[in-house]
Structures are given as C-alpha cells and as structure tokens.
ZAVEXPA-789212 format. One record per residue (C-alpha): x, y, z; residue number from 1; residue in one letter. Coordinates in nm, 4 decimals, padded with zeros to 6 digits, m for minus. Layout:
! residues N
[[X Y Z] NUM "A"]
...
! end
This chain:
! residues 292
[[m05.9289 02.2830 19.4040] 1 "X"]
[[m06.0041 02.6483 19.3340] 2 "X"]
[[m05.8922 02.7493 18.9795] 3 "X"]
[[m05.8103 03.1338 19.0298] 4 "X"]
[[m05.6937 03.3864 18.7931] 5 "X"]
[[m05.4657 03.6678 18.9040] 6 "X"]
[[m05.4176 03.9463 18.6543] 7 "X"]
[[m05.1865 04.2215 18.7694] 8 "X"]
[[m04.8372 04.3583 18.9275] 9 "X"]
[[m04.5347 04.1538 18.9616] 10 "X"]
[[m04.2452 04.4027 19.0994] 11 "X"]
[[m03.9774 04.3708 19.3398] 12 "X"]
[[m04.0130 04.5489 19.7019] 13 "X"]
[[m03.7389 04.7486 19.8229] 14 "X"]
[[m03.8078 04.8180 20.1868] 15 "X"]
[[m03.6525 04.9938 20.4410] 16 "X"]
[[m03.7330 05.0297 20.8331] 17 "X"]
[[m03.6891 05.3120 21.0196] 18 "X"]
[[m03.7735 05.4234 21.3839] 19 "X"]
[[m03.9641 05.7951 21.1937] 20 "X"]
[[m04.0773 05.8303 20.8572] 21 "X"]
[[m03.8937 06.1398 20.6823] 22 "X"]
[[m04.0928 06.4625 20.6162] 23 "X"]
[[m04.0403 06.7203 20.2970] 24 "X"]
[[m03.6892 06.7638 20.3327] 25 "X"]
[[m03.5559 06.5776 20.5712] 26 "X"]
[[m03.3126 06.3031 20.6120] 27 "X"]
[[m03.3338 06.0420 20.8760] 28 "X"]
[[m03.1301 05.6788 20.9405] 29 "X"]
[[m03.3010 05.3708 20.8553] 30 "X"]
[[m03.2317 05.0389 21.0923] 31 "X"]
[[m03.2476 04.7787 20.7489] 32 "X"]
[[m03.2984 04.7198 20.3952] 33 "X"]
[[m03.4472 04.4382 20.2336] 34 "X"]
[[m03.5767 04.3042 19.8508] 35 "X"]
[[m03.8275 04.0980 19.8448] 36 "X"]
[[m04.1123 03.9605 19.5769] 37 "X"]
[[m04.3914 04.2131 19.5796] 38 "X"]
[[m04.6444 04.3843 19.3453] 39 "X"]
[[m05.0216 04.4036 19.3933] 40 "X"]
[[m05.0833 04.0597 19.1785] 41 "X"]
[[m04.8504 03.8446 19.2634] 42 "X"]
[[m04.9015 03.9176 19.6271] 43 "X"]
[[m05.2761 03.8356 19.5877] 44 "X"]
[[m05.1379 03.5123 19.3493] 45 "X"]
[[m04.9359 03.4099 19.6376] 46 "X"]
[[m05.1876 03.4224 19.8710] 47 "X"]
[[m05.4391 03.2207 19.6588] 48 "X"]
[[m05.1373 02.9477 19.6424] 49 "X"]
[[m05.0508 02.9076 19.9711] 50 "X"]
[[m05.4239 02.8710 20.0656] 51 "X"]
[[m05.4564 02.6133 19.8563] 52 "X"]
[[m05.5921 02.7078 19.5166] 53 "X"]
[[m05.4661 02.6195 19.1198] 54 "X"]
[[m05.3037 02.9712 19.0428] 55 "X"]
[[m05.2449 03.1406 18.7191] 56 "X"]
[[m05.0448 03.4655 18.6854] 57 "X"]
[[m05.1430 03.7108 18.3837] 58 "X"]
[[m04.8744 03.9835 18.4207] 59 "X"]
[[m04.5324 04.1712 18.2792] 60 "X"]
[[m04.2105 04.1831 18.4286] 61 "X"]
[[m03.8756 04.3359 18.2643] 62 "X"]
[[m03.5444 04.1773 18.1462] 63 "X"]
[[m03.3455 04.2563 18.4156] 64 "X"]
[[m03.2415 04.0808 18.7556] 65 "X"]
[[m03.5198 04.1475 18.9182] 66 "X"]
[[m03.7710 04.0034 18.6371] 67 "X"]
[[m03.5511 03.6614 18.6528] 68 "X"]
[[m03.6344 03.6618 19.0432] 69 "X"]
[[m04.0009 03.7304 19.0487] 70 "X"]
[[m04.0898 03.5012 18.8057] 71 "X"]
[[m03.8842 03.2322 18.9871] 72 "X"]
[[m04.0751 03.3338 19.2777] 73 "X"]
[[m04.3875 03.2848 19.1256] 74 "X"]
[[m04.2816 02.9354 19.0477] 75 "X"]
[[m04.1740 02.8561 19.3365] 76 "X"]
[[m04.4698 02.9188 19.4972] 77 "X"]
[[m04.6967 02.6832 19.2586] 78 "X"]
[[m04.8451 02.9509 19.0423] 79 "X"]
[[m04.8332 02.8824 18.6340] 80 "X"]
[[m04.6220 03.1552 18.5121] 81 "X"]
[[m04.7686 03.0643 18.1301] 82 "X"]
[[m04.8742 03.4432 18.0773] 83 "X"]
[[m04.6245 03.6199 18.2867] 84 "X"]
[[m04.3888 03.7336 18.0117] 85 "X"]
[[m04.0358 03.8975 18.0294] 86 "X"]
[[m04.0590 04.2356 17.8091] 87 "X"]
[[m03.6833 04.3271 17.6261] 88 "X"]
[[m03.5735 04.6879 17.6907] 89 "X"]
[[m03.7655 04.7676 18.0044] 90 "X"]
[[m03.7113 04.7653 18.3586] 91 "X"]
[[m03.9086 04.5459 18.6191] 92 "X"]
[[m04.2110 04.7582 18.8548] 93 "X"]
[[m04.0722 04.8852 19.1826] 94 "X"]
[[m04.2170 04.8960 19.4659] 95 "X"]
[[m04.0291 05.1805 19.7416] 96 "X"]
[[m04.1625 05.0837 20.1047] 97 "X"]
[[m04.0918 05.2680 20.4120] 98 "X"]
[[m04.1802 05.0682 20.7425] 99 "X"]
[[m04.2153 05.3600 21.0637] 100 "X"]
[[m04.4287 05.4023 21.3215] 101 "X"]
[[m04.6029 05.1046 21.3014] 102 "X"]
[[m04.7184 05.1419 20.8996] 103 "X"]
[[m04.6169 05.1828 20.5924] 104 "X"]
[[m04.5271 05.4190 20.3019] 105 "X"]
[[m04.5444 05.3007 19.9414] 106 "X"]
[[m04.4063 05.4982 19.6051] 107 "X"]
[[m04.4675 05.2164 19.3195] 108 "X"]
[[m04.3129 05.2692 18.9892] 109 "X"]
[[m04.4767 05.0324 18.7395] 110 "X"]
[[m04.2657 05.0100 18.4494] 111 "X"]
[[m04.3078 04.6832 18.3238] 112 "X"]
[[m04.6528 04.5862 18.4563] 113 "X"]
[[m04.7930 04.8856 18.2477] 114 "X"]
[[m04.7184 04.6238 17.8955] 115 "X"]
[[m05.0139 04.4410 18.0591] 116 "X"]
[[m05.2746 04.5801 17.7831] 117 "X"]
[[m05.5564 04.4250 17.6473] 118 "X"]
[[m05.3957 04.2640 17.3886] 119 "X"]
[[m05.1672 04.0765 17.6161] 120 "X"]
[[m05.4715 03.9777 17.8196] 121 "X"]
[[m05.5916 03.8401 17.5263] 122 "X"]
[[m05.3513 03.5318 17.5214] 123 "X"]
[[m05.5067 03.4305 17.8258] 124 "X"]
[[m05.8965 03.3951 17.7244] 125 "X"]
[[m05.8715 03.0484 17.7789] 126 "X"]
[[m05.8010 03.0030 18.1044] 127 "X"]
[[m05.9812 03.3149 18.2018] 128 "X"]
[[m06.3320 03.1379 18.0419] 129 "X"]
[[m06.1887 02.8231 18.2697] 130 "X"]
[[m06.1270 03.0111 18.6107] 131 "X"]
[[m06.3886 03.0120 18.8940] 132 "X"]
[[m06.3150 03.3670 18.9815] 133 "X"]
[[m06.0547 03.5897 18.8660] 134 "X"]
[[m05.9149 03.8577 19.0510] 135 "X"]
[[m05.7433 04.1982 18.9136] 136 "X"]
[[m05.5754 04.5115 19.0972] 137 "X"]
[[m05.4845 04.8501 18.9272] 138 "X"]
[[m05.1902 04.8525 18.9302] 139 "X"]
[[m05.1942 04.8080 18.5667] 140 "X"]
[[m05.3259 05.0378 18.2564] 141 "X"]
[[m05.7044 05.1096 18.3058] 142 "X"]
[[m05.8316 04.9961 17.9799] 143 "X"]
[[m05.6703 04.6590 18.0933] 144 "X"]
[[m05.8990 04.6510 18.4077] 145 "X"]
[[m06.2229 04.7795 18.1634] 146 "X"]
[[m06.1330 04.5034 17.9001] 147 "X"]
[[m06.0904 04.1969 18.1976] 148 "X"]
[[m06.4760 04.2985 18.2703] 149 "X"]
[[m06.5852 04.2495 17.9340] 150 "X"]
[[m06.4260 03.9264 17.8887] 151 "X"]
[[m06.5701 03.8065 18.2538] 152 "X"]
[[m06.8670 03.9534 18.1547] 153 "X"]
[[m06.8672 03.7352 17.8451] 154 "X"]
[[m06.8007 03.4190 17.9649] 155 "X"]
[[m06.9977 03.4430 18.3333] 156 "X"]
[[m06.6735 03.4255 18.5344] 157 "X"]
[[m06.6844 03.6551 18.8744] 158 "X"]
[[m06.4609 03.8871 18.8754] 159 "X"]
[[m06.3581 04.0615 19.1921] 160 "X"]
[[m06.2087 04.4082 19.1406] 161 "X"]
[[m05.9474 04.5101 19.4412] 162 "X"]
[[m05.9240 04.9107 19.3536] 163 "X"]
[[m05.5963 04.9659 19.4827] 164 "X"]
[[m05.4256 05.1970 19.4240] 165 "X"]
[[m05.7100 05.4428 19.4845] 166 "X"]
[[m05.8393 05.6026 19.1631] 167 "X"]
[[m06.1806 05.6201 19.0244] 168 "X"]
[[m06.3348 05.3242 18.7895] 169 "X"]
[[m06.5793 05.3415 18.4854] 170 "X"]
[[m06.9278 05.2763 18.6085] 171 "X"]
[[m06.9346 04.9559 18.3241] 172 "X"]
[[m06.6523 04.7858 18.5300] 173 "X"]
[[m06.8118 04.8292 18.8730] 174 "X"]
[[m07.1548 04.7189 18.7409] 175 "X"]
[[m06.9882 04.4000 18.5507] 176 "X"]
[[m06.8008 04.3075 18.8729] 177 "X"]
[[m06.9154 04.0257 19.0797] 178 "X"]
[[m06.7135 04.2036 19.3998] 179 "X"]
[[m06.5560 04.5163 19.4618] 180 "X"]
[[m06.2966 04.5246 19.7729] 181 "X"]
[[m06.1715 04.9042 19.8505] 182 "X"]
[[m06.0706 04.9861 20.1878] 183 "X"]
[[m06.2664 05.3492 20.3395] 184 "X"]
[[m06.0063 05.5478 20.1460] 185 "X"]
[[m06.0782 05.3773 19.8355] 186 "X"]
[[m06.4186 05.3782 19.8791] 187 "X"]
[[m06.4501 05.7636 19.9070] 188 "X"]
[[m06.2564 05.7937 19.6261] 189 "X"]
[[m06.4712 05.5912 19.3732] 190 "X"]
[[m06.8349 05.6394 19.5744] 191 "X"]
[[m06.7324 06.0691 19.6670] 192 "X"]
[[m06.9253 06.2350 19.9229] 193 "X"]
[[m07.2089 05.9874 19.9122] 194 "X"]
[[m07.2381 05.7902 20.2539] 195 "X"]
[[m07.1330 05.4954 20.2630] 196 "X"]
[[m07.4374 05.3209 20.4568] 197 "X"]
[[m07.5916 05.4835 20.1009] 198 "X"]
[[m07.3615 05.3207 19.8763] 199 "X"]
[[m07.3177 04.9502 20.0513] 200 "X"]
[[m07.7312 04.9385 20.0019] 201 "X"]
[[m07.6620 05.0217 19.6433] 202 "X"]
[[m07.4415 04.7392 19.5740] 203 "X"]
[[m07.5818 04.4812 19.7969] 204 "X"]
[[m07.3265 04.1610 19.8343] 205 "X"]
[[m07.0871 04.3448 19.5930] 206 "X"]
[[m06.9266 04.6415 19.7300] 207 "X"]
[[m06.7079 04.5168 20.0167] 208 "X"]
[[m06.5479 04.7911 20.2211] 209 "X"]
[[m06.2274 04.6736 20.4704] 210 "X"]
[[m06.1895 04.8891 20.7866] 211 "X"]
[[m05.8483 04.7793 20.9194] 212 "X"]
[[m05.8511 04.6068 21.2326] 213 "X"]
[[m06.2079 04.7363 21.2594] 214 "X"]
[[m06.3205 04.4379 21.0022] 215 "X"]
[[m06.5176 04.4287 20.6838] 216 "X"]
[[m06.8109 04.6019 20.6066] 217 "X"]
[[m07.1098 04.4958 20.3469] 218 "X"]
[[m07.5038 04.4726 20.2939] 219 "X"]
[[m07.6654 04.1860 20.2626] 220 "X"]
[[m07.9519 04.2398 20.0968] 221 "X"]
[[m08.1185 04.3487 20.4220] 222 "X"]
[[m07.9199 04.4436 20.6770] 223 "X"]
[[m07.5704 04.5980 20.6963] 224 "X"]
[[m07.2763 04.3443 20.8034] 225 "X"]
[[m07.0430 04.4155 21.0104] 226 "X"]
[[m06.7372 04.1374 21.0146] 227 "X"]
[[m06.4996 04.1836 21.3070] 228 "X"]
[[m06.1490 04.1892 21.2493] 229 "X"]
[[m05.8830 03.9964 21.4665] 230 "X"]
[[m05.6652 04.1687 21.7062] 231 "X"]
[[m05.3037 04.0941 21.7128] 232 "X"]
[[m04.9532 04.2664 21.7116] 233 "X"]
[[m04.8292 04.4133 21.3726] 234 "X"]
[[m04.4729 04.3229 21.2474] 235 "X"]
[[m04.5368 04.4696 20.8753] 236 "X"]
[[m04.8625 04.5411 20.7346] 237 "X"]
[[m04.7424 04.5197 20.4053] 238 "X"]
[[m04.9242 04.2789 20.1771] 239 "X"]
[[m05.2556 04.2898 20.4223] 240 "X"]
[[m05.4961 04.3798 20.1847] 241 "X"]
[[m05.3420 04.1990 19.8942] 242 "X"]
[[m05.3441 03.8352 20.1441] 243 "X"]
[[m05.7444 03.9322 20.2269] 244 "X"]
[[m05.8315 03.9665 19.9156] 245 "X"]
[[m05.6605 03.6477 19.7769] 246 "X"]
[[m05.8572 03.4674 20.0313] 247 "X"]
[[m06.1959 03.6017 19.9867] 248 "X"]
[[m06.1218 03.5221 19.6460] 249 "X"]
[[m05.9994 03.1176 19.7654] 250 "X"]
[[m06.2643 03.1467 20.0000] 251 "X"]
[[m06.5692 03.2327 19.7368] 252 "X"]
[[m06.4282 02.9910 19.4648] 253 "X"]
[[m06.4318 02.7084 19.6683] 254 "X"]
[[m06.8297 02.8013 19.7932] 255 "X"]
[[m06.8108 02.9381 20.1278] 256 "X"]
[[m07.1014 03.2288 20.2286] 257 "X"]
[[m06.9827 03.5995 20.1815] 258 "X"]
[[m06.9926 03.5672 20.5746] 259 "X"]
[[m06.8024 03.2850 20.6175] 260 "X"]
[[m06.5503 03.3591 20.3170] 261 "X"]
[[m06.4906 03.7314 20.4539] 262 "X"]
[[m06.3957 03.5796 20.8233] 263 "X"]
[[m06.1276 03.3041 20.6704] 264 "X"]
[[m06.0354 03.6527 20.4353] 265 "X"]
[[m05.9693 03.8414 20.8033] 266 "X"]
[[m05.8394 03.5765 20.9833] 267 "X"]
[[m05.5563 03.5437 20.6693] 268 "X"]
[[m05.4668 03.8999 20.6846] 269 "X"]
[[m05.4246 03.9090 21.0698] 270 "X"]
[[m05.2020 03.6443 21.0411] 271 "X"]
[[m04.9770 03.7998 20.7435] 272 "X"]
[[m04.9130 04.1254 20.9494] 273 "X"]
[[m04.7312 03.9291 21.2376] 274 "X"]
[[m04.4158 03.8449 20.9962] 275 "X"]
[[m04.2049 04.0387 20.7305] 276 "X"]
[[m04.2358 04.1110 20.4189] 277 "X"]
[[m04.5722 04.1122 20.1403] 278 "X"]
[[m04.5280 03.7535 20.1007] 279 "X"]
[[m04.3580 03.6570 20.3422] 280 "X"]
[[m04.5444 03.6849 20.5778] 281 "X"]
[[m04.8609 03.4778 20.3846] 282 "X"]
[[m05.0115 03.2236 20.5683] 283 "X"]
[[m05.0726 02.8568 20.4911] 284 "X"]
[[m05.4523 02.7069 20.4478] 285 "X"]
[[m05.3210 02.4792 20.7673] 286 "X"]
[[m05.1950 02.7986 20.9872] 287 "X"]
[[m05.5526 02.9910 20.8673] 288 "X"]
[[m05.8177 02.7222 20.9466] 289 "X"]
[[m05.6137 02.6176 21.2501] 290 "X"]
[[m05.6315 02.9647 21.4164] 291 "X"]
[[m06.0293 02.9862 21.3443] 292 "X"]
! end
C-alpha cells in the first residue's frame, strides 16, 4: 500500500448552480445550494484514499461547525487526521463555487488553512521522512510550500507540487520537486512568455502540464508526450484536477511509468466530473481500473 502525504486545504464548499453565471453587477436565480467537504488537500487526500493508498492529512481547520465536519470527513474516508488540528478563535477556509454553463467559478477564503506554517509542518517530519511521495497545493502560506521542499529534499522523499491556485514559485522549490502538475494557465503563470515546448524540454519527466479534456502533456527525455484525455459528459468539474493529481500521486507511489501513472491519473478525473460535488464525485480504485 502507497503511504502518501497530503499537506494542504481542508475547507468546506458552498456551491450553488445556476443556468448563467452573474456578471459585475448583476443578480441572477440559482436552481440549488449545497455544502460539501472541499479544499485543495483534502480533495487530493480523498482521492489518494479511495484509490487505495495509506493517507495522512497535514492541515488546519477552525473551531467552528464546519471544522467538526471536515475533519469527520477526513475520517471517514480512511485518512489519519493526526496533524490536522482544530485552531481556537478562527473560522474554517471557504470555498464559494458557482456551477454555470458547464464550469465553474471559485472565490476561496483560506482562513484557517493559512495556520499551516512551517512550524506546524514540523510536527509531521516523521511521517513525511516515512511517505513514498508527498503531495502539497498552495493553497496554504508560501514559505510553507518552500519549507515542505527542504524537508523532502532532506530526506529523498518526491514531492509533487500541484501549483494551484496560480501564482509564481521560488526557483529552489521547482528545482527540489520531483513533479510539478499546473494546468496551461498555471503554467504561463510560473514559466511567462517562454513556450512551453521550451519549458517541458527544460524539466524533462518533471513539469507535467494538464490540458483539460485535451490530456496531459510532458517530455520524456526525448520526445514530447502527449497523453489523451477521456471523453465523457460533465456533471461538475469541480475537484478534477485535485482527483488527477491524487492519482498520479497513487499511481507513482505504487511504481507505475509516468505513462502509465498519468493514464490511470486521466482516467480518475474523467470519471469524477460525471457526479457532484469535489469529493463526491471521486472514484474508487475498482470503478478506475475497471473502466481502463
């Protein structure tokens, strides 16, 4: 079994569906509302559960409702909880979704998840040195994400860096990574103007850039790769990226080829967009490897 460290966001989702998505201004009726379990992390942790691997959560959530909910969640779910601490006085992260036209809107308010600090990380060394991969988001403070690398760094444990939500990242972090997994948005935000053909040469079995339905692009040393996607109708794309990257991550712990890991990672995510909800709509190892 896969030992797997998620450090990152636990928040609650509050998501609402609606035929249009509002412009500057304007008002418009919604057709439902819903809370669910959410937050970069412990969608990612979630994923890595239900596909099969030993799961522990490094992560903040507040004293409130909310916290009491994702953590029993998390539980509930398989993942060790050991690190993911309840912090007095503050509120849990938010995360305010707006499902129109076939996609998603996403304000997140991290509260809570920004107590993850170094420090905090700290408690976890252990297991960290123990994982096979861990696997962090930014969603969290920054010198969090730069202080994770060291300690991978450190003790030889990949680390694969999803850099979502876009912003840029310390050259020391993306050299110490083992995988980097932005999507073409990301990407232009932490590579610029430089071509991305240009870039995926640079970091050769590294930099990982997901297209949508268009699949996954990387280099392989030689040649560029091109991993198709899976074509299927969309319920909620929510949680997507955060149930591909969980299973690249099960995927790569557990041996497979970059090739091999990135088409289980795809076939994952295609499957997670044809239910509601981040999490809910996660598939099972059975439902993945009996689809392939």
């Amino acid at each position: 079994m896969a030992k797997i460290v998620v450090i990152g966001s636990a928040s609650m989702d509050l998501v609402v569906t609606a035929a249009k998505r509002p412009g500057a201004g304007e008002t418009v009726l919604g057709d439902s509302f819903k809370t669910v379990p959410g937050g970069k992390g412990a969608n990612q942790a979630v994923a890595c559960a239900r596909l099969g691997a030993e799961v522990t959560m490094v992560g903040c959530v507040g004293d409130d409702s909310f916290g009491k909910t994702i953590l029993n969640n998390l539980q509930s779910n398989g993942i060790v909880t050991d690190y993911v601490e309840p912090v007095t006085g503050i509120e849990s992260g938010t995360a305010h979704i707006i499902l129109a036209e076939g996609d998603n809107s996403i304000v997140v308010v991290k509260a809570a998840n920004d107590r993850i600090t170094p420090a905090y990380v700290d408690q976890a060394a252990a297991v960290i040195k123990a994982s096979d991969i861990v696997l962090i988001q930014q969603e969290i403070p920054e010198e969090t994400v730069v202080h994770v690398s060291e300690i991978c760094a450190k003790y030889h444990v990949p680390l694969m860096l999803n850099p979502a939500p876009a912003r840029p990242v310390p050259s020391r972090v993306i050299e110490q990574a083992a995988y980097i997994t932005p999507n073409e948005h990301e990407a232009a935000i932490l590579f610029g103007d430089e071509p991305l053909s240009d870039v995926l040469r640079r970091y050769p079995n590294k930099l990982i850039v997901t297209e949508g339905k268009n699949g996954v692009r990387y280099f392989d040393g030689s040649q560029e790769v091109v991993v198709p996607g899976y074509q299927v109708e969309a319920v909620d794309t929510t949680g997507a990226g955060d149930t591909f990257n969980g299973a690249f991550a099960v995927a790569l712990a557990e041996g497979m080829s970059i090739t091999d890991s990135l088409r289980f990672a795809n076939r994952a995510a295609s499957l997670s967009v044809m239910r509601f909800g981040a999490q809910g709509g996660m598939p099972t190892r059975d439902e993945v490897e009996g689809s392939l």
